[in-house]
C-alpha positions as CSV (number, residue, x, y, z in Angstrom):
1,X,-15.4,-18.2,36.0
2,X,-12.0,-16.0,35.7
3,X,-14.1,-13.9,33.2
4,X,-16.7,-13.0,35.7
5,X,-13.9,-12.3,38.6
6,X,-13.2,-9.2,35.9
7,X,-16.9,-8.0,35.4
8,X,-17.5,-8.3,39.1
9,X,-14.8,-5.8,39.7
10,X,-15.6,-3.7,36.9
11,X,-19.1,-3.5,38.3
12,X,-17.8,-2.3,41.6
13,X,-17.3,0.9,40.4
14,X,-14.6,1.8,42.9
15,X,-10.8,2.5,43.5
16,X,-10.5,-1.0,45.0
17,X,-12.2,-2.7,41.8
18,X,-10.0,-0.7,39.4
19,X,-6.6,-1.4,41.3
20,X,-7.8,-5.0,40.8
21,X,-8.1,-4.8,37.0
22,X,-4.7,-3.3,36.9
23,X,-3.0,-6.0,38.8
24,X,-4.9,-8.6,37.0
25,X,-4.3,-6.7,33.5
26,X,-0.4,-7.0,35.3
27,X,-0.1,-10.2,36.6
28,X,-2.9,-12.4,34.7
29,X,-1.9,-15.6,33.8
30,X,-3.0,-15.8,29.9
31,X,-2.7,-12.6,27.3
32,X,-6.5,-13.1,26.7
33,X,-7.5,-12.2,30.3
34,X,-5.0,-9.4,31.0
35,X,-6.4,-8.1,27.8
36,X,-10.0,-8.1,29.2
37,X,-8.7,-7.2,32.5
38,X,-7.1,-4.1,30.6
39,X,-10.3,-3.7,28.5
40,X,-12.5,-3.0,31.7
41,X,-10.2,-0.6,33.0
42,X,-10.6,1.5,30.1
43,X,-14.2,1.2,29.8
44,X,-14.1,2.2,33.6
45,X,-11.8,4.6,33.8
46,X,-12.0,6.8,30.4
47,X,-10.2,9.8,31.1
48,X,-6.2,8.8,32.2
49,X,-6.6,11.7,35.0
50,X,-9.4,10.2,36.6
51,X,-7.4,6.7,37.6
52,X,-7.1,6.7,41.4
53,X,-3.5,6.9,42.3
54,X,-3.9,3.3,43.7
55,X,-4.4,2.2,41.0
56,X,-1.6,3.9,39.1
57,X,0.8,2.6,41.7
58,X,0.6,-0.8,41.0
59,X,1.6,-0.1,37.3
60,X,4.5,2.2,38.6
61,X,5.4,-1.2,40.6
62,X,5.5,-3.4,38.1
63,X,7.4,-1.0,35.8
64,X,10.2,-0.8,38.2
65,X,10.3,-4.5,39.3
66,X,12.4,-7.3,38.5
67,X,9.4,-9.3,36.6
68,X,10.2,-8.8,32.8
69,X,7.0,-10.1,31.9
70,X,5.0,-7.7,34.5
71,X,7.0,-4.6,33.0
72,X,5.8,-5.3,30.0
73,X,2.0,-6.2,30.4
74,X,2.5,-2.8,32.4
75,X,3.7,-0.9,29.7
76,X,1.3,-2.2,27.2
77,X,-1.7,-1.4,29.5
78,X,0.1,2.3,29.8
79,X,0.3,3.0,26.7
80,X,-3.0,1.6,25.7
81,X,-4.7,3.9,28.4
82,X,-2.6,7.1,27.2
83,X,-0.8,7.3,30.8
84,X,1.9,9.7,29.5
85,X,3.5,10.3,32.7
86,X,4.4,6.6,32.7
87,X,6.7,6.8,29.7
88,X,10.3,7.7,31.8
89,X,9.0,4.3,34.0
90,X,8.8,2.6,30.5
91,X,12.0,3.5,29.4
92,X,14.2,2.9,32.2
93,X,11.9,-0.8,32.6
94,X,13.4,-1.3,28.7
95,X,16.9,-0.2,30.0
């Protein structure tokens, strides 16, 4: 069922569906679904420039929370999508 939550967003095709992968690629509770959660948001998005800002914000967020484990997953899913302007946010999250 949680599997589906992720392709139904993905198949939204929107700002809204994307911000949801993020958070879920965030804030999922097992490493295998942020990882699909992370792996739909690539597929959607492609291009780093093309990822609404909405969705880019909730990375920033977690970044520059108090959640360890939310920084992480967040700098992980960065890095995997080649968001380059995230990588002063990653290194004061590993300060």
């Amino acid at each position: 069922v949680r599997s589906a939550v992720l392709d139904h967003f993905a198949t939204l095709k929107s700002e809204a569906g994307d911000t949801a992968l993020a958070w879920e690629a965030i804030h999922g509770e097992d490493e295998w679904y942020r990882a699909r959660a992370g792996e739909h948001l690539s597929e959607r998005v492609g291009d780093p420039g093309e990822m609404p800002a909405r969705t880019k914000a909730v990375i920033a967020e977690a970044l520059l929370g108090q959640n360890d484990a939310a920084a992480i997953a967040a700098s992980e899913l960065a890095a995997s999508m080649k968001l380059y302007e995230f990588i002063p946010l990653m290194a004061t999250a590993s300060a």
